[in-house]
C-alpha positions in Angstrom: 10.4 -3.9 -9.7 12.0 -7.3 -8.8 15.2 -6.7 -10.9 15.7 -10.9 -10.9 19.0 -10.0 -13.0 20.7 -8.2 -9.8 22.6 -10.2 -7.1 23.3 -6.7 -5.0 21.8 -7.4 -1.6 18.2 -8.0 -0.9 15.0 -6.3 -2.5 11.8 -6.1 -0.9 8.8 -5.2 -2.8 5.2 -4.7 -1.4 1.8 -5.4 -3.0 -0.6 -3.4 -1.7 -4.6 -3.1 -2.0 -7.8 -3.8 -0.6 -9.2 -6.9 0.6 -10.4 -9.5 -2.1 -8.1 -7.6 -4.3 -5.9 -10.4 -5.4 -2.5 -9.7 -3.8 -2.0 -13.3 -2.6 -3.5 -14.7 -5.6 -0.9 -12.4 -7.8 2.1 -12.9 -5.1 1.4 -17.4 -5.5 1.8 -16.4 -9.3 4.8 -15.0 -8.8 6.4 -17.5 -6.7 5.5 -20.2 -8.6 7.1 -18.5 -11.8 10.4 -17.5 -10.0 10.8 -19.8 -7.0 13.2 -22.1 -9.3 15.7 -19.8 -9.4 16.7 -19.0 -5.9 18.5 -21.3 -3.5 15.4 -22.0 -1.5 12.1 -20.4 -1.0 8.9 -20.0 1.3 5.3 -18.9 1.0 4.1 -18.1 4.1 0.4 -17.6 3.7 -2.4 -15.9 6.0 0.2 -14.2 8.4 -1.7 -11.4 10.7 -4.1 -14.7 10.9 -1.3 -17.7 12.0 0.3 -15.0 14.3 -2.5 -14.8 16.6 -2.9 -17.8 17.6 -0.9 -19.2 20.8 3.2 -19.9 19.4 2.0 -18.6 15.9 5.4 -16.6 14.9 7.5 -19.1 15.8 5.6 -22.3 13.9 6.0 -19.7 10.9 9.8 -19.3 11.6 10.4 -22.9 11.4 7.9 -23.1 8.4 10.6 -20.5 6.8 13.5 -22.3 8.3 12.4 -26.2 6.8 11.5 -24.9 3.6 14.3 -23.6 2.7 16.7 -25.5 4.2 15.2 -28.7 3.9 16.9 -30.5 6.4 16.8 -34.3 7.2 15.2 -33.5 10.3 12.4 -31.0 10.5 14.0 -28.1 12.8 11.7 -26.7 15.5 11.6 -23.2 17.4 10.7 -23.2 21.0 10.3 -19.1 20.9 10.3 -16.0 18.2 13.5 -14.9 19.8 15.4 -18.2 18.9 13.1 -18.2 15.4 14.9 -14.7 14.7 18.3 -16.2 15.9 18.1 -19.3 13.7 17.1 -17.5 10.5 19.9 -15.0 10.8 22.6 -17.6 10.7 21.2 -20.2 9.0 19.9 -18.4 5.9 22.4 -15.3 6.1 24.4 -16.1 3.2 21.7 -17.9 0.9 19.6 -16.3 -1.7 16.1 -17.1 -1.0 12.4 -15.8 -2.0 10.1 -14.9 1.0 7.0 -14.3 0.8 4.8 -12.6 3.7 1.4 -12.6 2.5 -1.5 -10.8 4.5 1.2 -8.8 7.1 -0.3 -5.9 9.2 2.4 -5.6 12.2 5.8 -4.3 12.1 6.1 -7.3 14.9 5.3 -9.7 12.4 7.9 -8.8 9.5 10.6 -8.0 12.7 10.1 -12.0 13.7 9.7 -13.2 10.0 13.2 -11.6 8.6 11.2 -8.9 6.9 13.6 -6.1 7.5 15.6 -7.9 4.7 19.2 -8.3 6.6 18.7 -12.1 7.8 19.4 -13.4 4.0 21.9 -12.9 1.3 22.5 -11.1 -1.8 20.5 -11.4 -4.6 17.2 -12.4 -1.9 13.8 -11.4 -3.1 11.3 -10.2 0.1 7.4 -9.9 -1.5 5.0 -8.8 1.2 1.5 -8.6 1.0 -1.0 -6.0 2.9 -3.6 -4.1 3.0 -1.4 -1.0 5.0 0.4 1.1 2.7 1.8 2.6 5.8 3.5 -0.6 7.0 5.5 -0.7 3.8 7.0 2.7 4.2 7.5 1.7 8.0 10.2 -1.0 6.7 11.4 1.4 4.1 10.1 -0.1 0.9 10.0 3.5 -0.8 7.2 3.7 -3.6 9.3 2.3 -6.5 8.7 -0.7 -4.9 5.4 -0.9 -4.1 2.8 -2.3 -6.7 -0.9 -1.0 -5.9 -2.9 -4.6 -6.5 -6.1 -2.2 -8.6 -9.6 -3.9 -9.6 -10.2 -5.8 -12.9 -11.3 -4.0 -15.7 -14.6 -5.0 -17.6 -13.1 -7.8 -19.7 -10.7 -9.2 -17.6 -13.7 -9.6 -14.9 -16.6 -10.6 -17.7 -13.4 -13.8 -18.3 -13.3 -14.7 -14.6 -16.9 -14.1 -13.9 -17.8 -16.0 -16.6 -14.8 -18.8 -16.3 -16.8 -19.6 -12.3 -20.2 -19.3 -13.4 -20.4 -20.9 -16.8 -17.4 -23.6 -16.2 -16.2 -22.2 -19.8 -15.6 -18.5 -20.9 -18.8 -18.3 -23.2 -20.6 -14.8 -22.7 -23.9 -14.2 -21.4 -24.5 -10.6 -21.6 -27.9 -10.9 -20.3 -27.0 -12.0 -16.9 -23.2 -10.8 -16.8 -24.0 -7.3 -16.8 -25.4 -7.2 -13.5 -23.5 -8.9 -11.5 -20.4 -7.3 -13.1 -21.8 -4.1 -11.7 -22.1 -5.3 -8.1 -18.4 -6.8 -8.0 -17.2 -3.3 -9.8 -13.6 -5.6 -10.4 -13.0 -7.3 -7.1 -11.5 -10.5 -8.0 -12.5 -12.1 -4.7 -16.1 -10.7 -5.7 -16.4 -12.5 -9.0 -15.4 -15.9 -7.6 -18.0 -16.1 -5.1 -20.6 -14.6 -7.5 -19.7 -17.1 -10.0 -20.0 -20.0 -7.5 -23.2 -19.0 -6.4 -24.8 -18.6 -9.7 -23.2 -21.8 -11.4 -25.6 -24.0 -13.1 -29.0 -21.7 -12.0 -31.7 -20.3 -14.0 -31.9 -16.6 -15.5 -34.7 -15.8 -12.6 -32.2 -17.6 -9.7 -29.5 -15.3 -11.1 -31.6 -12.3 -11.6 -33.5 -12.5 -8.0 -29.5 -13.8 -6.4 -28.1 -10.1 -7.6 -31.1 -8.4 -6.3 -30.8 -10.0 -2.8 -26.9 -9.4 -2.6 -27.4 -5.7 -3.2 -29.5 -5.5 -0.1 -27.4 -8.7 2.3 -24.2 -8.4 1.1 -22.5 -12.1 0.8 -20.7 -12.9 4.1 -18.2 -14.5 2.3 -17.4 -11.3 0.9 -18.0 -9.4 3.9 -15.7 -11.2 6.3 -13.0 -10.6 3.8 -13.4 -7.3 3.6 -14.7 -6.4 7.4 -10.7 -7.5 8.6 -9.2 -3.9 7.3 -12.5 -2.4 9.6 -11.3 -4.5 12.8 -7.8 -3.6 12.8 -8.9 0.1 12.9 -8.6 2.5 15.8 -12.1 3.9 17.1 -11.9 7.3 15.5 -11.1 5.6 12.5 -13.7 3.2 12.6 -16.1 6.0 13.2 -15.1 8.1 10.2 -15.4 5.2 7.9 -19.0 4.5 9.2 -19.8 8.0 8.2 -18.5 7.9 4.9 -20.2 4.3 4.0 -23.3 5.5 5.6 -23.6 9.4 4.5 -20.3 11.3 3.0 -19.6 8.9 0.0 -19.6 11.2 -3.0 -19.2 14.3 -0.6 -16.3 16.6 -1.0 -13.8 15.8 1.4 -12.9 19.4 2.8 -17.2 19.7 4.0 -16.7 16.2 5.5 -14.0 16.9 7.3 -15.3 20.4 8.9 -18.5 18.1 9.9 -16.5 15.5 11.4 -13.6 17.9 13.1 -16.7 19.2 14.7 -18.3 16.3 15.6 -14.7 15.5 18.2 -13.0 13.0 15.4 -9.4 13.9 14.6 -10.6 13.8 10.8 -6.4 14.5 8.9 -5.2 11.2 10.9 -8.0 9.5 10.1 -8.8 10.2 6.3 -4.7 9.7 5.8 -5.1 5.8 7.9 -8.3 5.0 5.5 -6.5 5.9 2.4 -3.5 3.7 3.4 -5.4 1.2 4.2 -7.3 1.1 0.9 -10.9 1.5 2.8 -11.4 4.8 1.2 -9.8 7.3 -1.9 -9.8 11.1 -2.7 -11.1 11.6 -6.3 -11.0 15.2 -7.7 -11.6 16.4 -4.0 -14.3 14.0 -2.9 -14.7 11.0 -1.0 -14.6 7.5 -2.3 -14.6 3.6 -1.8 -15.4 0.8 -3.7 -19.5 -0.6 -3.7 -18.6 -3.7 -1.5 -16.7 -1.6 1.0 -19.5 0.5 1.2 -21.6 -2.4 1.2 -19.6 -3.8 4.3 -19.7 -0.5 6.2 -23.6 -0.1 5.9 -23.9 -3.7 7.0 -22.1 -3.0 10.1 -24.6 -0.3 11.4 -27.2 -2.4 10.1 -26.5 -5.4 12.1 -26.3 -3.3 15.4 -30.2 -4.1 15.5 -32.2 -4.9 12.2 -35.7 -4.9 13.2 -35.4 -1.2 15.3 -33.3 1.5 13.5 -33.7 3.6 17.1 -30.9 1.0 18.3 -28.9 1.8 15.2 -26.0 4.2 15.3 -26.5 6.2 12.2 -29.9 6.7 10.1 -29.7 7.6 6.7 -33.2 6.3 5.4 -36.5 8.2 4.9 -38.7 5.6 6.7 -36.5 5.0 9.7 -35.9 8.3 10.3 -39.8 8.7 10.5 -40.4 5.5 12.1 -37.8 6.7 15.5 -39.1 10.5 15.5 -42.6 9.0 15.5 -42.7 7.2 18.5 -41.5 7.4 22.4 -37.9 5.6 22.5 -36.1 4.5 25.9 -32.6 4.0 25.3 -32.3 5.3 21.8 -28.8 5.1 19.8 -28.6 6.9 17.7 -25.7 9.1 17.1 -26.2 10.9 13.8 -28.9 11.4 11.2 -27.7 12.6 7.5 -31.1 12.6 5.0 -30.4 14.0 2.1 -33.2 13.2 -0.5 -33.3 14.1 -4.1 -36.3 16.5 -4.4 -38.4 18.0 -1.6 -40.4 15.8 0.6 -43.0 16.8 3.5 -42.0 15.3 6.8 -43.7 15.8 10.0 -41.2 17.1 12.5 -42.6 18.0 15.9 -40.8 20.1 18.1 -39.5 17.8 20.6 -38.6 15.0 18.1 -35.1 15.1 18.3 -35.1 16.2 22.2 -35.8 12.1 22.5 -32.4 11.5 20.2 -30.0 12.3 23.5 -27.2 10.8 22.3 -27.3 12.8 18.5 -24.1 14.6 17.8 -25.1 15.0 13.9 -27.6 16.2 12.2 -28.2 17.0 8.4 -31.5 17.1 6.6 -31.4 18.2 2.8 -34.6 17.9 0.9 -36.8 18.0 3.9 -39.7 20.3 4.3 -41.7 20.7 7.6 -44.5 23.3 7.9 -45.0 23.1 11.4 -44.2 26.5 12.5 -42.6 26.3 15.7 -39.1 26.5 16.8 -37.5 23.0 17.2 -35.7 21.7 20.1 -32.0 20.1 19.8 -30.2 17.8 22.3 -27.4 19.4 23.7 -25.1 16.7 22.6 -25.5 17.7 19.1 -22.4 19.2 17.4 -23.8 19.4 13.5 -27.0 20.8 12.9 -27.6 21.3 9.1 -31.1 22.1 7.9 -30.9 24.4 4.3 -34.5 25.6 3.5 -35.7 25.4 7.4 -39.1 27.2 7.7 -38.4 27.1 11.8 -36.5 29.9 14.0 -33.7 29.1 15.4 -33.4 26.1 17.6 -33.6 25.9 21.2 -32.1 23.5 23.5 -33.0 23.3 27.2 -30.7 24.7 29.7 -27.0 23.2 30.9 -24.1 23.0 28.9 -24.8 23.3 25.1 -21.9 21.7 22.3 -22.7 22.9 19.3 -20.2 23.9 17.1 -21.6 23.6 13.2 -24.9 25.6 12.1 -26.3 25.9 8.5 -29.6 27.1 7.9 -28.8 28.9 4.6 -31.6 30.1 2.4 -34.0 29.9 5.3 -36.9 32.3 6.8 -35.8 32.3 10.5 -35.7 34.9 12.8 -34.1 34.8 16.3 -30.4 35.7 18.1 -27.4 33.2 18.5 -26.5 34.5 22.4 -27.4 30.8 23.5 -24.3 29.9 21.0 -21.9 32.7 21.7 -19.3 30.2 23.0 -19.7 27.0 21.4 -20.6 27.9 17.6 -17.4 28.2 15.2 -19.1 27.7 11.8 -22.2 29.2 10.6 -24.1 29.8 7.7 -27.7 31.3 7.6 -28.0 33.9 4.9 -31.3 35.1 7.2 -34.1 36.7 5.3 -34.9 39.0 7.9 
């Protein structure tokens, strides 16, 4: 991609990928290998993290300026506008490597000479992020854009092995594990390997079982910066695909969710780009840390009471908040979907207390309390295969669903109350 033989303008070339991924450990590889054969050069590391703080662009404009001009006396830049001033006639005619590790604004490459004009021929531009869409913004088209994948088994048993042993001698017995929970991610191995360095079988053992339930901050602050930079819509679709739709095939999530008021097409298209999520063979996926990550977020929203969680996707917290009075309860939407039939006792004002529920799925779940059942009228989704109820009620005022599936159930009853919210349904009645 680099074409190092070719002096005809400037290339840029992105790597792309998820966090923890390796980019900037792959773009300080290339530098080093290359950086001798260009008239000056510059690694500018961590830059959506420098740029924030208060004059942050323009101490990375004269860190671009002074290392590749090397001047007697260190320039300085009093503003990004003079940064962007200097670099376009002081660097206009030289041929120079740039990299821009870690970008996620247009601002940023804009003040940094990442549009490619401010240097001269032969230049090499390598910019690191985790937004696919960003690249194609400053029209790196995808012949020039390297997707930074996960390890496969061997190279991670090496690198695992290289931090936890201090040599590459294999231990199978305690590898295997832990190679499972990393599933590649570079960043992943490291910090598992530094953890388990010089500890017992049972340490390592009990370490991998802990992780899998508290994912490793370390970890999870890496990862949790591609959440933070996300618009609300998207941060609510991602939730709900860590939390329930993993696995799921993407056209039923997105009729939930399009339901549910989330512009799902804009927000599945931002998640791929920004390597939180992937569509494989139709159904929704992301890596075991990112899910990790996303399930910690709801978690931490309260982890002694799931009633102040957001989303419930647990047997025993869904029975621990239907079976008791809540005040202000949070939650927002319920998907159980258990792998055989299980008795739960659902009484008919259960989910009345859930005011706030916009989603609700239950696969698996038996009831045999007669009744009808009463919904919130915030709820959008309402998904209950197998019900032995009638149809749900709700009180009286304005009424929001949109989704019903009661499919292979014995209910009996009239959809007036629906007549002009309800676009999908499915209830195959046995009548």
């Amino acid at each position: 991609m680099l074409k190092l033989e070719s002096n005809d303008g400037v290339l840029m070339v992105g790597l792309w990928g998820k966090g923890g991924i390796g980019k900037t450990c792959l773009a300080k590889a290339l530098y080093n290998a290359m950086f001798r054969k260009f008239e000056g050069a510059c690694f500018l590391a961590n830059v959506q993290e420098t740029s924030k703080d208060s004059g942050g662009l323009a101490t990375l404009q004269e860190k671009i300026l002074n290392n590749i001009l090397l001047p007697p006396k260190r320039l300085e830049v009093s503003n990004v506008d003079e940064g962007v001033y200097l670099i376009q006639h002081r660097l206009g005619h030289k041929k120079v490597l740039l990299i821009l590790d870690d970008v996620d604004s247009l601002q940023q490459l804009d003040a940094l000479g990442g549009e490619g004009d401010c240097f001269g021929n032969g230049s090499r531009i390598i910019i690191t992020t985790r937004d696919k869409q960003l690249l194609t913004c400053c029209r790196i088209d995808e012949d020039h854009v390297y997707e930074v994948k996960a390890l496969d088994n061997s190279q991670a048993h090496k690198l695992l092995s290289k931090h936890a042993f201090q040599t590459h001698q294999i231990r199978t017995d305690l590898v295997n594990g832990a190679l499972k929970y990393a599933k590649g991610l570079p960043l992943a191995l490291e910090v598992l390997g530094s953890l388990l360095c010089g500890t017992t079988k049972d340490v390592w053992e009990s370490t991998i079982k802990k992780l899998s339930k508290n994912p490793d901050q370390t970890i999870n602050t890496v990862l949790k910066v591609s959440f933070d930079g996300l618009d609300e819509n998207e941060k609510e679709i991602f939730l709900h695909i860590a939390c329930f739709f993993r696995g799921w095939a993407r056209e039923y999530t997105k009729k939930v969710l399009d339901n549910c008021d989330l512009q799902t097409i804009v927000g599945f298209d931002t998640l791929i780009k920004r390597s939180l999520i992937s569509i494989e063979f139709g159904r929704l996926e992301m890596h075991d840390l990112i899910q990790a990550m996303g399930i910690d977020i709801v978690n931490q929203e309260c982890r002694d009471d799931p009633g102040r969680r957001s989303r419930l996707w647990l047997y025993d917290d869904v029975v621990d908040v239907l079976s008791r009075d809540m005040g202000d309860c949070a939650v927002k939407a319920i998907v159980l979907a258990l792998p055989e039939s299980t008795e739960m006792r659902i009484n008919p004002d259960d989910f009345t207390k859930l005011r706030r529920l916009r989603l609700l799925i239950l696969h698996n779940v038996h009831s045999s309390f007669p009744g009808p059942i009463y919904l919130p009228n915030e709820l959008r989704w309402f998904e209950w295969p197998g019900c032995a109820h009638r149809i749900p009620e709700f009180s009286s005022g304005p009424k929001k669903l949109a989704g019903l599936d009661m499919s292979k159930a014995n209910v009996t009853g009239v959809l007036k109350q629906f007549k002009v919210s309800l676009t999908d349904i499915d209830l195959n009645l046995y009548m």
